[in-house]
ROKOL-263484 format. One record per atom (N, C-alpha, C, O, CB): residue number from 1; atom name; x, y, z. Coordinates in Angstrom, 1 decimal. Glycine has a CB too. Layout:
N
R resi name     c1     c2     c3
R  NUM   CA      X      Y      Z
...
// end
This chain:
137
R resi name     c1     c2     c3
R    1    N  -10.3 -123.2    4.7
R    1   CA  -10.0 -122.4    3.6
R    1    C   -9.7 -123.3    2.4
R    1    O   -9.3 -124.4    2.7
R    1   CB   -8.8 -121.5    3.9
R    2    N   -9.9 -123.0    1.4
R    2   CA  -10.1 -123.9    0.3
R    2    C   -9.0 -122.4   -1.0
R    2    O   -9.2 -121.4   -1.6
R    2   CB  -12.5 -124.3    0.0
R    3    N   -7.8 -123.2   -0.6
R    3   CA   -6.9 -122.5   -2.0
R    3    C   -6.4 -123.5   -3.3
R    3    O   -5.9 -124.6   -3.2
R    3   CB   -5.2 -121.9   -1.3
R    4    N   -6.7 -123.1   -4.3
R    4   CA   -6.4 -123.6   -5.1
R    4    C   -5.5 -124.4   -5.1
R    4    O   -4.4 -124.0   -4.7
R    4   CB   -6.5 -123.0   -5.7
R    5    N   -5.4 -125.9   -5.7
R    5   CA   -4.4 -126.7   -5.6
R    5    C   -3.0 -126.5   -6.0
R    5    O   -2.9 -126.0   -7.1
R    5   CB   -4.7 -127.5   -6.2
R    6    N   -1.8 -126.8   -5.2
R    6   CA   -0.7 -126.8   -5.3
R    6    C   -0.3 -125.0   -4.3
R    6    O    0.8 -124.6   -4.0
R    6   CB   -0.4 -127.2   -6.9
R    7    N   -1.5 -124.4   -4.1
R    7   CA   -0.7 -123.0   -3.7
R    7    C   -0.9 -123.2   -1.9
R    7    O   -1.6 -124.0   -1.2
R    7   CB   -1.7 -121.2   -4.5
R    8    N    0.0 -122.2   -1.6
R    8   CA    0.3 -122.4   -0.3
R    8    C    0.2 -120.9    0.4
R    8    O    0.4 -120.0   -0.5
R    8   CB    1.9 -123.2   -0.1
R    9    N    0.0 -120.4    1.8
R    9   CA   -0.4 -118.9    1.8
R    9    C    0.6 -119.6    3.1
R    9    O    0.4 -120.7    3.7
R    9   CB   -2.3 -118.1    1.7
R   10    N    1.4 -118.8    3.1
R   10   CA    2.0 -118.5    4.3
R   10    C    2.2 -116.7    4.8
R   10    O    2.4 -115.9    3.8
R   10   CB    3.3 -119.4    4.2
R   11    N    2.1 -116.3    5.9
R   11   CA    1.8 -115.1    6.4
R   11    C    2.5 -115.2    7.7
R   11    O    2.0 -115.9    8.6
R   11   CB    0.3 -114.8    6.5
R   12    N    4.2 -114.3    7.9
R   12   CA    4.9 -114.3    8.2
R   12    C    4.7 -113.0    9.1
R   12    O    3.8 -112.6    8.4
R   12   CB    5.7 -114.6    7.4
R   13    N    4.7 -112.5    9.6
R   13   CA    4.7 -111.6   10.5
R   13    C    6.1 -110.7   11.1
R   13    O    6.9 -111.1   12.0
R   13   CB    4.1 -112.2   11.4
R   14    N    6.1 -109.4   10.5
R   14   CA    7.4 -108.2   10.8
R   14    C    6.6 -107.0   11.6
R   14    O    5.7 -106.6   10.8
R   14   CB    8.1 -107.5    9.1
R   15    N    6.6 -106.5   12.4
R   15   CA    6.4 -105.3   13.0
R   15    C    7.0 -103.9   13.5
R   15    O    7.7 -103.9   14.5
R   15   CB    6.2 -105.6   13.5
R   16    N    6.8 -103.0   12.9
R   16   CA    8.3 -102.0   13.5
R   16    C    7.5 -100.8   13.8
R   16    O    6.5 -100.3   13.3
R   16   CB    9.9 -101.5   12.1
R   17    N    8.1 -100.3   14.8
R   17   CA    7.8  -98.3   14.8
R   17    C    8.3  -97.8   13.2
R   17    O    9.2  -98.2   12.5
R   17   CB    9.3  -97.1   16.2
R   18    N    7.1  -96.8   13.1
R   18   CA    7.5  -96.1   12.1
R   18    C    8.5  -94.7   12.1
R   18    O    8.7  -93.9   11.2
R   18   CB    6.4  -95.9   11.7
R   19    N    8.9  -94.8   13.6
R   19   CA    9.7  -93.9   13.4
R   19    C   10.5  -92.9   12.8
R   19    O   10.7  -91.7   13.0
R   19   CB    9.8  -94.0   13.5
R   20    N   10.9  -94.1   11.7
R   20   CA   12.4  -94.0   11.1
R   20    C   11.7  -93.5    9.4
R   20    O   12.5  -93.2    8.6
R   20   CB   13.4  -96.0   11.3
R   21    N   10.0  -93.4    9.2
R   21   CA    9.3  -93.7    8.1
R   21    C    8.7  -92.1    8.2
R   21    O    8.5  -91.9    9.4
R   21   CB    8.3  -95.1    8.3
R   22    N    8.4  -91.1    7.6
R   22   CA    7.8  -90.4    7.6
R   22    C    6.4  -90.6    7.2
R   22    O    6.1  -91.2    6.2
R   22   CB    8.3  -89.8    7.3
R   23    N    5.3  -89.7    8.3
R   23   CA    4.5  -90.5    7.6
R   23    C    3.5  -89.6    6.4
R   23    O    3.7  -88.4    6.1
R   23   CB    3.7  -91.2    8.6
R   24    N    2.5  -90.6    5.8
R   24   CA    2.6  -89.8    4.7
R   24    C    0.8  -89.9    4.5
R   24    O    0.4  -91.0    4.9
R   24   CB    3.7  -90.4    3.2
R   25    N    0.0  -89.1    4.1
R   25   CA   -1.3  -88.8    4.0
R   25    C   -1.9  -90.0    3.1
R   25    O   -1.2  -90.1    2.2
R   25   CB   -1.6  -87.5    3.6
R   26    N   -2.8  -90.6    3.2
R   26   CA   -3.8  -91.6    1.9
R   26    C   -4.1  -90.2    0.6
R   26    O   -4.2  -90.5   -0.6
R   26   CB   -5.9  -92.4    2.9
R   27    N   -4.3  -88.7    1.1
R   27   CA   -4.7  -87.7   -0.1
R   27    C   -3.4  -87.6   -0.6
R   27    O   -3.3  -87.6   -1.8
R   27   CB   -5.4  -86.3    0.3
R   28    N   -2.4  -87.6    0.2
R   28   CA   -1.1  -86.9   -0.5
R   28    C   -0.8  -87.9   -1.9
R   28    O   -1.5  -89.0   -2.0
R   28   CB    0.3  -86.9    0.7
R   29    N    0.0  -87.7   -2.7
R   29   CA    0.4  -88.0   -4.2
R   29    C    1.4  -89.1   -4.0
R   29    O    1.6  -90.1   -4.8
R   29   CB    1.1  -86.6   -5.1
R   30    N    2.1  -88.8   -2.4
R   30   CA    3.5  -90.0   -2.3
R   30    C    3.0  -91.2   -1.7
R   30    O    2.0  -91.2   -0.9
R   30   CB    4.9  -89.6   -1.2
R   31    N    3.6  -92.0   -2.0
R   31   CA    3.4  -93.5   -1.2
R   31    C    4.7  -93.8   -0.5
R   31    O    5.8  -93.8   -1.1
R   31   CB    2.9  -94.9   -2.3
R   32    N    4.5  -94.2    0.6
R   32   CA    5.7  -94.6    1.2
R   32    C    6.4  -96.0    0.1
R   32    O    5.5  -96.8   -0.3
R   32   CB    5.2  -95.0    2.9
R   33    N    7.9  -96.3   -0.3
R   33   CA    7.8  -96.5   -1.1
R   33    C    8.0  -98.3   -0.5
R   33    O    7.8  -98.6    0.7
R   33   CB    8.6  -95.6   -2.1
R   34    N    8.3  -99.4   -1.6
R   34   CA    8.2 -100.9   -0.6
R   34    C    9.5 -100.5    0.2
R   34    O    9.6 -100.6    1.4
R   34   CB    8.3 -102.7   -1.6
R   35    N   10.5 -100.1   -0.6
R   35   CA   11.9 -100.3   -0.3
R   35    C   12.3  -99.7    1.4
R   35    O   13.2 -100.2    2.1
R   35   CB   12.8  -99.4   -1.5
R   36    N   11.4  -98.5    1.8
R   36   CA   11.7  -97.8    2.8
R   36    C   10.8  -98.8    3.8
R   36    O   11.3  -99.4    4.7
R   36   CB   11.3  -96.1    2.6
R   37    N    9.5  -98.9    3.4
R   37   CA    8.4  -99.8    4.3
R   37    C    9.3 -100.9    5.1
R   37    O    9.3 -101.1    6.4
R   37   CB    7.3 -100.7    3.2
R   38    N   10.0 -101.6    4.1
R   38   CA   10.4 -103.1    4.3
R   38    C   11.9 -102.8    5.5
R   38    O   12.1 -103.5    6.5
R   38   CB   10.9 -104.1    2.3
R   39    N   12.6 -101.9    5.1
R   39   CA   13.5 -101.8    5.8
R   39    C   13.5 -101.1    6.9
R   39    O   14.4 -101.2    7.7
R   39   CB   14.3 -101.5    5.2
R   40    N   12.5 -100.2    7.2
R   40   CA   11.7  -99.7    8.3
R   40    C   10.9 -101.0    9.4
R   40    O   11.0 -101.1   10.7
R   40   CB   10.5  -98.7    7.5
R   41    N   10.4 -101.8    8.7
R   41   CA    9.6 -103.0    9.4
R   41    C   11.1 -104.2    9.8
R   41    O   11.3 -105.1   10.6
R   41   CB    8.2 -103.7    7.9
R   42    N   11.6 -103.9    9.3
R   42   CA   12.7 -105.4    9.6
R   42    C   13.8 -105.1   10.7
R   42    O   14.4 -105.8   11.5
R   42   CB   13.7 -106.0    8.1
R   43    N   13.8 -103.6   10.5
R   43   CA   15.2 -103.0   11.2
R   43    C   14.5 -102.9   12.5
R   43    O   15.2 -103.4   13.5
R   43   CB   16.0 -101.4   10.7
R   44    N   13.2 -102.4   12.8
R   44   CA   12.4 -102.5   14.3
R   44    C   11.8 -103.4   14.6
R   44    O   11.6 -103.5   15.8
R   44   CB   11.4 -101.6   14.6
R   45    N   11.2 -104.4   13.7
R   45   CA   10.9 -105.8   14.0
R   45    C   11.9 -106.0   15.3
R   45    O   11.3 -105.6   16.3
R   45   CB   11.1 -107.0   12.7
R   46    N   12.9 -106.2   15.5
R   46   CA   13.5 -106.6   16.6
R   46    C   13.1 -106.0   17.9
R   46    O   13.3 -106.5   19.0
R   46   CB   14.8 -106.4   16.4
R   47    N   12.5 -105.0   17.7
R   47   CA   12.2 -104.3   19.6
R   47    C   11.8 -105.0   20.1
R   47    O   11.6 -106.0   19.5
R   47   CB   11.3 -103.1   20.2
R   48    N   11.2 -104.7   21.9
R   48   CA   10.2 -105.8   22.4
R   48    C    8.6 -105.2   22.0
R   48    O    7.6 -106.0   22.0
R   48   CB   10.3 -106.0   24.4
R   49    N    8.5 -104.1   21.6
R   49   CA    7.4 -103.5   21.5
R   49    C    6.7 -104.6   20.2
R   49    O    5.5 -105.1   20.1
R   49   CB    7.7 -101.7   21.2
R   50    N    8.0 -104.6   19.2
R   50   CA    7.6 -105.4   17.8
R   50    C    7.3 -106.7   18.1
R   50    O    6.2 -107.1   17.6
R   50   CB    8.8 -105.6   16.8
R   51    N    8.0 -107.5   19.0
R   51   CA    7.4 -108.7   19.3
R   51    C    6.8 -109.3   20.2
R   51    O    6.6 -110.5   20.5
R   51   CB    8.0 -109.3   19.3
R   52    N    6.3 -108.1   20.8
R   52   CA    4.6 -108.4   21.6
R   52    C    3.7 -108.1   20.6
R   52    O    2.7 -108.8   20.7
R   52   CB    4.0 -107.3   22.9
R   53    N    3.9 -107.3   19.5
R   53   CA    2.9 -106.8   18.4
R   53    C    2.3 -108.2   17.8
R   53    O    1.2 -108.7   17.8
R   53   CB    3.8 -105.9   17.3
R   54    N    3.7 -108.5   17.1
R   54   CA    3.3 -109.8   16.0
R   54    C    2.2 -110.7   16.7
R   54    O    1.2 -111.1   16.0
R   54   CB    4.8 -111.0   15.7
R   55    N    2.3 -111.0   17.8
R   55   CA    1.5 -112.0   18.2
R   55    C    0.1 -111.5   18.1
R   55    O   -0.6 -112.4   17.6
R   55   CB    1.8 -112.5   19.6
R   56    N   -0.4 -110.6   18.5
R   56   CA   -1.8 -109.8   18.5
R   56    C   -2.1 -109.5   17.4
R   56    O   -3.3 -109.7   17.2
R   56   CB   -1.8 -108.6   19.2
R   57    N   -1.3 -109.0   16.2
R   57   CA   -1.4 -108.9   14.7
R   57    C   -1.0 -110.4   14.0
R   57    O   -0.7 -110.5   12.8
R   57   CB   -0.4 -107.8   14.2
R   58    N   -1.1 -111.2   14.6
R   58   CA   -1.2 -112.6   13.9
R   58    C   -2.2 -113.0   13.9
R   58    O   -2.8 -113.3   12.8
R   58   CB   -0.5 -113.5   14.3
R   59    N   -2.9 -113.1   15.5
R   59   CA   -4.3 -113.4   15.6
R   59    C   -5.2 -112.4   14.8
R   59    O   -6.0 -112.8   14.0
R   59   CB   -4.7 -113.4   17.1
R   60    N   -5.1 -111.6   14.9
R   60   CA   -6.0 -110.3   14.3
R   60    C   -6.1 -110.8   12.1
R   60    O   -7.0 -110.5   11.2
R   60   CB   -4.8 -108.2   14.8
R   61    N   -5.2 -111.4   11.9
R   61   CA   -5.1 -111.8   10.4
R   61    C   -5.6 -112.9   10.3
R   61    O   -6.3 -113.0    9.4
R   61   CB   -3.8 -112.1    9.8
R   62    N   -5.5 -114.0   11.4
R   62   CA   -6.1 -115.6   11.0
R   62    C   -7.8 -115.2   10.8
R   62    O   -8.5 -116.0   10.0
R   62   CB   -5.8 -117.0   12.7
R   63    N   -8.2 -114.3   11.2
R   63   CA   -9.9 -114.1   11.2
R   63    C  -10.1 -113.9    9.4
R   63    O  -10.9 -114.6    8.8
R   63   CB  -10.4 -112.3   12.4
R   64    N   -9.4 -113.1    8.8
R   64   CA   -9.8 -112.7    7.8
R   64    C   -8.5 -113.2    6.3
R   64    O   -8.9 -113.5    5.2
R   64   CB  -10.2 -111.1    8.2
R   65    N   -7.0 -113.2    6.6
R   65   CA   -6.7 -113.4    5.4
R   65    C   -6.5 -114.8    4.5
R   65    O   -5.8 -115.0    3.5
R   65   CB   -5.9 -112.8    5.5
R   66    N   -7.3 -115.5    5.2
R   66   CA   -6.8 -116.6    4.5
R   66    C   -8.3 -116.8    3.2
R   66    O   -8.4 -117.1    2.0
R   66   CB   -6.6 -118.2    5.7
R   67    N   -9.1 -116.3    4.1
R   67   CA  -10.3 -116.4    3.0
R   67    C   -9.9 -115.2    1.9
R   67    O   -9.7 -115.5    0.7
R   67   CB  -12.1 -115.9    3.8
R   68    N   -9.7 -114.2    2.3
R   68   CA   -8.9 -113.2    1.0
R   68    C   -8.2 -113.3    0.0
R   68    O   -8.2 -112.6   -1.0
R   68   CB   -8.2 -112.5    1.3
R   69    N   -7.5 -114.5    0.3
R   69   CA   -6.4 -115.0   -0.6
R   69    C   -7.2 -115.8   -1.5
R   69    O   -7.1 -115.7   -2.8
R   69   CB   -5.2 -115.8    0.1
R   70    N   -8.0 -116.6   -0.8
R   70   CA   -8.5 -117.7   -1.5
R   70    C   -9.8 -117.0   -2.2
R   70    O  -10.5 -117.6   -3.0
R   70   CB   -8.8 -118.9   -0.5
R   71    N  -10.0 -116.1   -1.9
R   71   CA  -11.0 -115.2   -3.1
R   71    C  -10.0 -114.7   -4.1
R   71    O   -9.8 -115.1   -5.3
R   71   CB  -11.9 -113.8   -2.4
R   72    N   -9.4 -113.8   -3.5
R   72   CA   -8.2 -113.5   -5.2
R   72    C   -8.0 -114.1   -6.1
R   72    O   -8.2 -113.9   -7.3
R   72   CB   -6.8 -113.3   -5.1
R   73    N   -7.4 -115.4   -5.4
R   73   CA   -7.0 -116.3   -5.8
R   73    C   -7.4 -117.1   -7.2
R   73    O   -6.8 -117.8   -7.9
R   73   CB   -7.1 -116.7   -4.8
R   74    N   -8.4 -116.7   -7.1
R   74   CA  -10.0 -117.8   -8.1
R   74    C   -9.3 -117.5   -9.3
R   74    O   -8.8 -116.4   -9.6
R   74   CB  -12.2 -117.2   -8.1
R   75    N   -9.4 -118.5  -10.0
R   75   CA   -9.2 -117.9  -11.0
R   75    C   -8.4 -117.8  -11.9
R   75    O   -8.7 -117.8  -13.1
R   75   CB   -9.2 -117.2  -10.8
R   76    N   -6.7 -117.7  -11.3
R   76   CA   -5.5 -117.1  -11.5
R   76    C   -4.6 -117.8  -11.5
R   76    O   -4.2 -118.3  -10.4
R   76   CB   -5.2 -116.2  -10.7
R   77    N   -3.9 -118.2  -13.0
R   77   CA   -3.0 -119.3  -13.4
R   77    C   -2.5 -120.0  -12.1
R   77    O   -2.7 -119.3  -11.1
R   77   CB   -1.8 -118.9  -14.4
R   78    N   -1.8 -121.0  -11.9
R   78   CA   -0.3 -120.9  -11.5
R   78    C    0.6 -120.6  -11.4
R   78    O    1.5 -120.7  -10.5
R   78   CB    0.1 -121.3  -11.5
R   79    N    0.6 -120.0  -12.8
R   79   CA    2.2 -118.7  -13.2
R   79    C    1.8 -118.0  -13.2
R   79    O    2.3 -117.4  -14.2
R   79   CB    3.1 -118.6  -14.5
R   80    N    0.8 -117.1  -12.7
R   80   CA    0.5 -116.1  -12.5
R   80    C    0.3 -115.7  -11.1
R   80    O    0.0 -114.5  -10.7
R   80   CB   -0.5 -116.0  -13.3
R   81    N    0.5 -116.8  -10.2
R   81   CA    0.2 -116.7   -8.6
R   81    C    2.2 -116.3   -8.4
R   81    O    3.2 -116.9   -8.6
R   81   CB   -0.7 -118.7   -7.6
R   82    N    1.8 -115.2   -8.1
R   82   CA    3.5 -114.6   -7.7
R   82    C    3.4 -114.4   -6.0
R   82    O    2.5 -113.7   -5.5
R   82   CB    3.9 -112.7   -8.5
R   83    N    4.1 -115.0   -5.3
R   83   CA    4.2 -114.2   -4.1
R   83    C    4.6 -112.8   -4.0
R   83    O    5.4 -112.1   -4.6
R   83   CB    4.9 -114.8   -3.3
R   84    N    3.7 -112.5   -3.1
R   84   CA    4.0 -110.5   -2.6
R   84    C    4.4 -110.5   -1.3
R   84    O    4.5 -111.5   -0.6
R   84   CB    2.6 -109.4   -2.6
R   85    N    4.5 -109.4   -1.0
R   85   CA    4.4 -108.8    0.4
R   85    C    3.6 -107.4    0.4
R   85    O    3.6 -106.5   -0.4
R   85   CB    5.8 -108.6    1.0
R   86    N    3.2 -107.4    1.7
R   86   CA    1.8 -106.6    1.9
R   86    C    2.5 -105.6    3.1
R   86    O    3.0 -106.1    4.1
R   86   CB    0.3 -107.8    2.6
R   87    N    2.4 -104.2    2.9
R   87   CA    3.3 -103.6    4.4
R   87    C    2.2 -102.9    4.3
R   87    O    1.6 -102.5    3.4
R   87   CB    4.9 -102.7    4.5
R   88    N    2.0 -102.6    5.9
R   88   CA    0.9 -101.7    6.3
R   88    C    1.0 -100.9    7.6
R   88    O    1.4 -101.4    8.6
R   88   CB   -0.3 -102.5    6.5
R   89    N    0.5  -99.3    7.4
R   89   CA    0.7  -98.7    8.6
R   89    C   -0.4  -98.3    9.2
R   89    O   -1.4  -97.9    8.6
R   89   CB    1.5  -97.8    8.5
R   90    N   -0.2  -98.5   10.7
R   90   CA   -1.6  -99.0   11.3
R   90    C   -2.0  -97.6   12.6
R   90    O   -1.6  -97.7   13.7
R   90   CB   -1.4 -100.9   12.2
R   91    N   -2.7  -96.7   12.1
R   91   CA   -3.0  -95.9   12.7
R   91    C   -3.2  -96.5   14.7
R   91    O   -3.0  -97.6   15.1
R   91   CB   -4.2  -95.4   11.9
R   92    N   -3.5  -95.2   15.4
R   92   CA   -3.5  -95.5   17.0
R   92    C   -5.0  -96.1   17.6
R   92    O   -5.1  -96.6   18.8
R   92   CB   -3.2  -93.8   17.7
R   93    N   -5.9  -96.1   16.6
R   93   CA   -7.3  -96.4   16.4
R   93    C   -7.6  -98.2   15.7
R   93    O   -8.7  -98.6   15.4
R   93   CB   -7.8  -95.1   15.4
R   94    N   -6.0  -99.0   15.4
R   94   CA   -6.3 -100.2   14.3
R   94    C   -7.2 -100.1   13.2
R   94    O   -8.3 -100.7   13.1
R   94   CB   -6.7 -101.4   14.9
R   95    N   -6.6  -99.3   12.4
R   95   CA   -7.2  -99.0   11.2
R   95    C   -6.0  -98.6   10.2
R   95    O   -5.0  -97.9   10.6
R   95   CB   -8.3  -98.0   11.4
R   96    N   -6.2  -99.0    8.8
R   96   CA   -4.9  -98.6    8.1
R   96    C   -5.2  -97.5    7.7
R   96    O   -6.3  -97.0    7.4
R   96   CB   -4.4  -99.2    7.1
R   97    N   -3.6  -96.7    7.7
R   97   CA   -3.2  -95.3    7.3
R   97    C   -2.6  -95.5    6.2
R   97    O   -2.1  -94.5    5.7
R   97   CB   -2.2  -94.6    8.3
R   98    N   -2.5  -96.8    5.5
R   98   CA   -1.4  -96.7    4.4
R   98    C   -1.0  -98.5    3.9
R   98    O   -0.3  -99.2    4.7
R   98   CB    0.4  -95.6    5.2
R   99    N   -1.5  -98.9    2.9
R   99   CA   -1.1 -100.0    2.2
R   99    C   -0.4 -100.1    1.2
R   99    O   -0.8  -99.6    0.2
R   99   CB   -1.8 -100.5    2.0
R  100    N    0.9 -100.9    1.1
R  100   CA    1.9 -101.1    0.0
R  100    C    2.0 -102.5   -0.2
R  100    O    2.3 -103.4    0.6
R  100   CB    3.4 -100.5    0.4
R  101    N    1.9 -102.7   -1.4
R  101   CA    1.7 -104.2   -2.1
R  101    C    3.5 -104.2   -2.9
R  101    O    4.0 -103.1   -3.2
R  101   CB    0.0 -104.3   -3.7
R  102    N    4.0 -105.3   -3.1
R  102   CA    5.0 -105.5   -3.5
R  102    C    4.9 -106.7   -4.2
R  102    O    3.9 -107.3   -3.7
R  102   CB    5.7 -105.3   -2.7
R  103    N    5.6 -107.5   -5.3
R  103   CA    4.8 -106.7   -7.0
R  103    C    3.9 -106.3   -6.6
R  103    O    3.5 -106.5   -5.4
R  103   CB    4.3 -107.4   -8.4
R  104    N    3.0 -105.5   -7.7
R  104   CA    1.9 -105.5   -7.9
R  104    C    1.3 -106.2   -8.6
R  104    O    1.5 -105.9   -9.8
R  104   CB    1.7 -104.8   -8.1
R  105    N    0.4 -107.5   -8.6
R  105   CA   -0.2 -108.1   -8.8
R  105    C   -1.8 -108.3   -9.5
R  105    O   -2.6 -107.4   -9.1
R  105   CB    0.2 -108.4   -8.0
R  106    N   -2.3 -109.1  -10.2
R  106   CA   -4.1 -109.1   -9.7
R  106    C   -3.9 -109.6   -8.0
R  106    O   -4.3 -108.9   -7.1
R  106   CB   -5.4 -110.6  -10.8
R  107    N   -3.4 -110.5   -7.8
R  107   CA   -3.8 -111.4   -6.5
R  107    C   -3.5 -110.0   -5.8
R  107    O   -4.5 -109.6   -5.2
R  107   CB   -2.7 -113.1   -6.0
R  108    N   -2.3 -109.1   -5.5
R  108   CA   -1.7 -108.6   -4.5
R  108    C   -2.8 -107.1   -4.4
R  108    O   -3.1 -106.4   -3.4
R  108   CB    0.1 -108.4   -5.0
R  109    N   -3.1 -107.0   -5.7
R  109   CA   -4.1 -106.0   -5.9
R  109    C   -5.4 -105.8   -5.2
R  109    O   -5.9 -104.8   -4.7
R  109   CB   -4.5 -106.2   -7.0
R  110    N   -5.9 -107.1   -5.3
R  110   CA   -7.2 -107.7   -4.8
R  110    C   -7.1 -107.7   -3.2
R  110    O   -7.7 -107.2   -2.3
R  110   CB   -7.6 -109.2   -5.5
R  111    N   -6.2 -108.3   -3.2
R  111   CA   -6.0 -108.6   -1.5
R  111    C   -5.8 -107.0   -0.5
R  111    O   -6.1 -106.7    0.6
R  111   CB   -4.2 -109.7   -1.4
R  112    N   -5.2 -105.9   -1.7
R  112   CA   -5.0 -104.6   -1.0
R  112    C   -6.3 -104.3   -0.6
R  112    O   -6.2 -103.5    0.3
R  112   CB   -4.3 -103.5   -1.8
R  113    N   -7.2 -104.3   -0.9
R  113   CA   -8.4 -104.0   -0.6
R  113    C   -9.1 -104.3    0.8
R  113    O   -9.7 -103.7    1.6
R  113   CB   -9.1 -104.5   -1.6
R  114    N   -8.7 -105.6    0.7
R  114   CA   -8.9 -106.6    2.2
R  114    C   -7.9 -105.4    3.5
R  114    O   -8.4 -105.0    4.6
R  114   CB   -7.7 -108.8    1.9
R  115    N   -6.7 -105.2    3.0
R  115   CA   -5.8 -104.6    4.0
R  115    C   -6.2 -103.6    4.5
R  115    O   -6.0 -103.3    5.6
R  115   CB   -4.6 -104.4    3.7
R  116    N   -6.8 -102.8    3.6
R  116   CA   -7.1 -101.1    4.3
R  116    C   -8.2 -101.6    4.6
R  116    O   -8.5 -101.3    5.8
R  116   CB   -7.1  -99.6    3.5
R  117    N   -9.1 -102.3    4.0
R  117   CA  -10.5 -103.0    5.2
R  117    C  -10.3 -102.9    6.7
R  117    O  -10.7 -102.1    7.6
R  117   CB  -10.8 -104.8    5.2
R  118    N   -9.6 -104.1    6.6
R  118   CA   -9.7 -104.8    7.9
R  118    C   -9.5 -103.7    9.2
R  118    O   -9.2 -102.6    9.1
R  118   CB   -8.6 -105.9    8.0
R  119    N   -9.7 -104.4   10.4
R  119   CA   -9.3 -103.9   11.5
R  119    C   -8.0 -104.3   12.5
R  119    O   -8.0 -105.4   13.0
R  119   CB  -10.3 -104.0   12.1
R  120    N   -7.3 -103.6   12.7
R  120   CA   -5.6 -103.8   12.9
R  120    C   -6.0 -103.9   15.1
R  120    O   -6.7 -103.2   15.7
R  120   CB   -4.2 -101.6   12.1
R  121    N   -5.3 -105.1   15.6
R  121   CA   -5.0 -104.4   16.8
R  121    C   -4.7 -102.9   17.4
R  121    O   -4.1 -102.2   16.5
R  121   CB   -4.2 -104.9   17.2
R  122    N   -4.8 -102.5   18.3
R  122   CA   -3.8 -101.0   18.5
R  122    C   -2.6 -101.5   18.5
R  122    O   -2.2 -102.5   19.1
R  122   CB   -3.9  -99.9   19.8
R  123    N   -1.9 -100.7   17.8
R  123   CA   -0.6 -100.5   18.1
R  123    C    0.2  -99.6   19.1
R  123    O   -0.2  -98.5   19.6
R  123   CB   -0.2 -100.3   17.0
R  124    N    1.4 -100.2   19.4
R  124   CA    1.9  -99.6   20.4
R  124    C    2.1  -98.2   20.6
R  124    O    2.1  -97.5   21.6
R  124   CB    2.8 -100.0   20.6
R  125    N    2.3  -98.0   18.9
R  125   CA    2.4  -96.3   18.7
R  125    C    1.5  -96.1   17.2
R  125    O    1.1  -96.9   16.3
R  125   CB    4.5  -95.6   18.6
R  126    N    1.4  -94.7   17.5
R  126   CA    0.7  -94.3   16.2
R  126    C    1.9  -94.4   14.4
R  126    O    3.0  -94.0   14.0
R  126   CB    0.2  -92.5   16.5
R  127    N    1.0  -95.1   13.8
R  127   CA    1.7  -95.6   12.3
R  127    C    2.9  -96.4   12.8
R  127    O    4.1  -96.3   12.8
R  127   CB    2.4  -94.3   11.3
R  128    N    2.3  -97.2   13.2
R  128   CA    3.1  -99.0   13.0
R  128    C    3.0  -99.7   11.9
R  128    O    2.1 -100.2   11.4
R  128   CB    2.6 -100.3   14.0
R  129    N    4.3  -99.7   11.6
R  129   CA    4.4 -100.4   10.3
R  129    C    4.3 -101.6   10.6
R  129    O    4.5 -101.9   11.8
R  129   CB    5.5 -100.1    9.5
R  130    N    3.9 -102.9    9.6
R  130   CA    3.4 -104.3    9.9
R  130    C    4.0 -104.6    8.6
R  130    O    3.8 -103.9    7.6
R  130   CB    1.5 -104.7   10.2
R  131    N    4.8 -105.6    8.5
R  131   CA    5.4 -106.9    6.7
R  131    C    4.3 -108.1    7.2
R  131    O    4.1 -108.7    8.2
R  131   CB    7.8 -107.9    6.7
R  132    N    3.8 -108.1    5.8
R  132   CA    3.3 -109.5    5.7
R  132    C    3.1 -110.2    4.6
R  132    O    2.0 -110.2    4.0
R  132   CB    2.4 -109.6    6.3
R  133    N    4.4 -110.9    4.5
R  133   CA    4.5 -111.9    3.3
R  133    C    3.2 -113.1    3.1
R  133    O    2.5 -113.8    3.9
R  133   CB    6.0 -112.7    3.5
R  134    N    3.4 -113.1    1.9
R  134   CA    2.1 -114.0    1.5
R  134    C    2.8 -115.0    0.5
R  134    O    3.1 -114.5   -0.6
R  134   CB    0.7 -113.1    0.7
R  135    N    3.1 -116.2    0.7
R  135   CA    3.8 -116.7   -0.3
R  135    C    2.9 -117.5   -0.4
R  135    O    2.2 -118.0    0.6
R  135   CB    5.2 -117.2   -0.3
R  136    N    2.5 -117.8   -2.5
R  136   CA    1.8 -118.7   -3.0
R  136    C    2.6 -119.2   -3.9
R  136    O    3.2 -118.7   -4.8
R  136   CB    0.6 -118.4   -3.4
R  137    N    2.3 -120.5   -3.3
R  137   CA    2.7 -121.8   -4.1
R  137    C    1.5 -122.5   -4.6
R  137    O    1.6 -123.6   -5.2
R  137   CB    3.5 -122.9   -3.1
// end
C-alpha cells in the first residue's frame, strides 16, 4: 500500500450486538446517529461473541481497506487528512445495513462508499454493529 507520506492508517477493531441500537432502514430518513453507534459498539465489544468477531472482521478488512484509504487519500492536504471513524451494521448475509462516518470528511466520505461495498463476515447476529477507527497521520 502506498499512503501518502507522513500518514499512517491504523484500523482498530470494536464489535457489538446491536441490540441495544434500533435498527433503522437505508430508505428510512434516520441514521443511526455516531453517538448511539459508538456507544452501542464499545459497551458490547466486550462479549465473547464480540471478540471472536474482531478477528474474522479484521481479516475480512486487510483484503480491501488499506487500498481505499490510499485512494481517498490522493490528493488531500495534510491538514486536511483528519482521522475518522467508520461504524457499520452488518446484516445476517455480511453485507452492510447501515454506514456512519464520523467527521465527515472528503477522505471519510470517499472511503463510505468502500464500506457499504464491501463484504462483512457473518455476524453472529443480525445488525452487528462493527467501530473502525482510521487514524491518518
Amino acid at each position: 500500500m502506498t499512503i501518502p507520506k507522513g500518514w499512517k492508517v491504523a484500523a482498530l477493531l470494536t464489535a457489538a450486538v446491536s441490540s441495544a441500537v434500533p435498527a433503522v432502514r437505508a430508505d428510512d430518513e434516520k441514521k443511526t446517529s455516531p453517538t448511539v453507534a459508538r456507544e452501542t459498539a464499545e459497551s458490547n465489544a466486550k462479549t465473547p461473541a464480540g471478540r471472536r468477531y474482531e478477528s474474522a472482521l479484521e481479516s475480512s478488512l486487510d483484503a480491501w481497506l488499506k487500498r481505499a484509504i490510499d485512494r481517498c487519500g490522493k490528493g488531500v492536504s495534510p491538514e486536511d487528512a483528519v482521522s475518522f471513524e467508520v461504524f457499520v451494521r452488518i446484516s445476517d448475509g455480511g453485507e452492510a445495513e447501515e454506514v456512519v462516518v464520523t467527521p465527515e470528511t472528503a477522505v471519510s466520505r470517499c472511503a463510505e462508499r468502500d464500506f457499504r461495498d464491501a463484504r462483512y463476515p457473518h455476524p453472529p447476529q443480525e445488525g452487528w454493529w462493527v467501530r473502525v477507527p482510521i487514524a491518518l497521520k
